[in-house]
N, C-alpha and C positions, 0 to 999 in steps of 0.2 A: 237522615239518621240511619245507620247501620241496623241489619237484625243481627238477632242471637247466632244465627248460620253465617253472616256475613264476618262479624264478629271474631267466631273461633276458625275460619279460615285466613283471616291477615294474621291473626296470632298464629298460625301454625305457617304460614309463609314467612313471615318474621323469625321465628325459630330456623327453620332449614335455610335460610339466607345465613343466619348465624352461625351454622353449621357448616357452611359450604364457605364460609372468608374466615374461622378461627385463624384458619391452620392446625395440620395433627397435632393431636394429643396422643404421649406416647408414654406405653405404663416403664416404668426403670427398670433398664435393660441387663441392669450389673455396673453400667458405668459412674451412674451418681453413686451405690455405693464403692467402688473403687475409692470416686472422689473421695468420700466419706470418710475412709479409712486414711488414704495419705496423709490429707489434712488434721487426722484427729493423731495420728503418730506424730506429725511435726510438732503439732501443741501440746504434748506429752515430754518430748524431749527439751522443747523451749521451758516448760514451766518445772521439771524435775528437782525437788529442793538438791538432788544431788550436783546438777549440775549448773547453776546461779554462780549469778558472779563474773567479771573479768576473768580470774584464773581458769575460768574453767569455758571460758569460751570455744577454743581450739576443739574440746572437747564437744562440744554441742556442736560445731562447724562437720566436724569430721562424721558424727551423727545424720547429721540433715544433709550432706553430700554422700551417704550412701545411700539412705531414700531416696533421691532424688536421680540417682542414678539408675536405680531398681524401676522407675517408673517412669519413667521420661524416654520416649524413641528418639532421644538427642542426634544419633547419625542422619535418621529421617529429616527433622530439623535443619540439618544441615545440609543436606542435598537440595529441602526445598528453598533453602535462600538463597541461593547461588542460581536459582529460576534457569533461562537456558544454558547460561556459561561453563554449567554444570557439563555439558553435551560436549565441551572444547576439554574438557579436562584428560586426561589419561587416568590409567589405575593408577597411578605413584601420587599424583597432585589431587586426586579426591581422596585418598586413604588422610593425606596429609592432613589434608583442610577441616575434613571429619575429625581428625582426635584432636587439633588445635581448637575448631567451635567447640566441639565437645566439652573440652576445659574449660574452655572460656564461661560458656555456658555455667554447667554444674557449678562451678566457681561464684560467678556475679548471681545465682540465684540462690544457692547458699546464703552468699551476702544477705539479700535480702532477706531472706525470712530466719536469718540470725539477729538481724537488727532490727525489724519492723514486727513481725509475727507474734503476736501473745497468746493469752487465752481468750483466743478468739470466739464471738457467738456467731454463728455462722447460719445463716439460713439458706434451704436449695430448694428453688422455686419449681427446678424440672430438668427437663432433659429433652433434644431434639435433635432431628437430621440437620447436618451441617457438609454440605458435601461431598457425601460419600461417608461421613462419619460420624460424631455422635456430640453435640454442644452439652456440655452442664455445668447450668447453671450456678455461682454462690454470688450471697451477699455477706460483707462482713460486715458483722453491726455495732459498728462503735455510738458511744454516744453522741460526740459529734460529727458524725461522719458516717455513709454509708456506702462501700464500697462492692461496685460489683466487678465480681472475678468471673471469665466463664473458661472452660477447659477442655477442650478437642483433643477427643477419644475414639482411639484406633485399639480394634481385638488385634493382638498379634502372636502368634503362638497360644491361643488359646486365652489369652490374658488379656483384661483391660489396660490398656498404656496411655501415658497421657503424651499428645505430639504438640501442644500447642498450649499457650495460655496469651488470655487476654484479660487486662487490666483496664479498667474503665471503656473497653471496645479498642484498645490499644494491645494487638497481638506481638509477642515476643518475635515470631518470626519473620513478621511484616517488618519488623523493626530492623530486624538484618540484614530481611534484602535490602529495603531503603536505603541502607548506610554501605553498603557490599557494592550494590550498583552503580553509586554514585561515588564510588573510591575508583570502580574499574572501567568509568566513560574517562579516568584522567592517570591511572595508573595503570601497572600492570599486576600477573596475579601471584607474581615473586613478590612484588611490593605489598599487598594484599597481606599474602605466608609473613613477611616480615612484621608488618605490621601487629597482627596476629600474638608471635608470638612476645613480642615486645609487653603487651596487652599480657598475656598468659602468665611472664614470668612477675607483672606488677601485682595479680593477683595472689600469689603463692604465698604473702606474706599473712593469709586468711586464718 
């Protein structure tokens, strides 16, 4: 049988063990609310009785493709998923490739959150170092469904920017090297450019 002093030292060893495998806890940096704000601008623009409706889609499209541009280090994006081959390129072939991802990008995620995004309820569990950078956290709370979103956040120019997003632990950028990589172990990176912007001009009908 334990005493009273035996007692409140496992209790307080139990504590500091707790304290030493959390991992930091970190108070909000400015980056969750950056998140905060993007997100509650795109649900502003998605739900506006002004602009509802088919006809008035383009209009909402062209809306959420300048947020998204305003917030997104899309060239950085782009550099990382091109991982080394990036290093073989010249100035001419990465200026390229940057404003073709770029489109492409801004484009397919417009997409999305013109067609999936509502009045979303959103919950943000936190924020943490991710790399050199800043993870934060959302859930999107549907009733059947709960989705978590997290968002890598880079200051750049004094601003919160968002360089990354991952969908269910499914990162956007991971997604392109994956698919980039495995285009240029069997192509080359003209075919690549081509490809591109083949891709770019399907989307422009947005």
């Amino acid at each position: 049988m334990l005493t009273v002093k035996q007692w409140k030292f496992v209790l307080l060893s139990s504590f500091l063990v707790l304290l030493w495998t959390a991992g930091p806890l970190r108070a909000d940096s400015g980056a969750s609310a950056k998140v905060r704000s993007v997100l509650d601008k795109a649900m502003a623009i998605q739900t506006s009785p002004q602009l509802q409706g088919a006809s008035h889609r383009k209009a909402r499209a062209a809306q959420i493709r300048k947020l998204i541009s305003q917030n997104f280090l899309s060239a950085e994006m782009a550099k990382e998923s091109l991982q080394d081959y990036w290093g073989r390129l010249d100035a001419g072939q990465r200026a390229k490739y940057q404003s073709l991802l770029t489109a492409i990008f801004i484009d397919s995620y417009t997409r999305q959150v013109v067609d999936f995004l509502k009045n979303e309820k959103i919950q943000y569990p936190g924020e943490a170092p991710e790399g050199g950078y800043t993870k934060v956290k959302t859930i999107i709370m549907r009733t059947d469904e709960h989705i978590p979103v997290d968002y890598i956040m880079e200051q750049n120019g004094g601003k919160w920017m968002i360089r990354d997003v991952l969908i269910d632990g499914v990162g956007i950028v991971e997604t392109y090297k994956t698919s980039f990589s495995s285009f240029l172990r069997a192509h080359t990176f003209n075919d690549l450019i081509n490809r591109m912007n083949i891709q770019k001009k399907a989307n422009e009908g947005l």
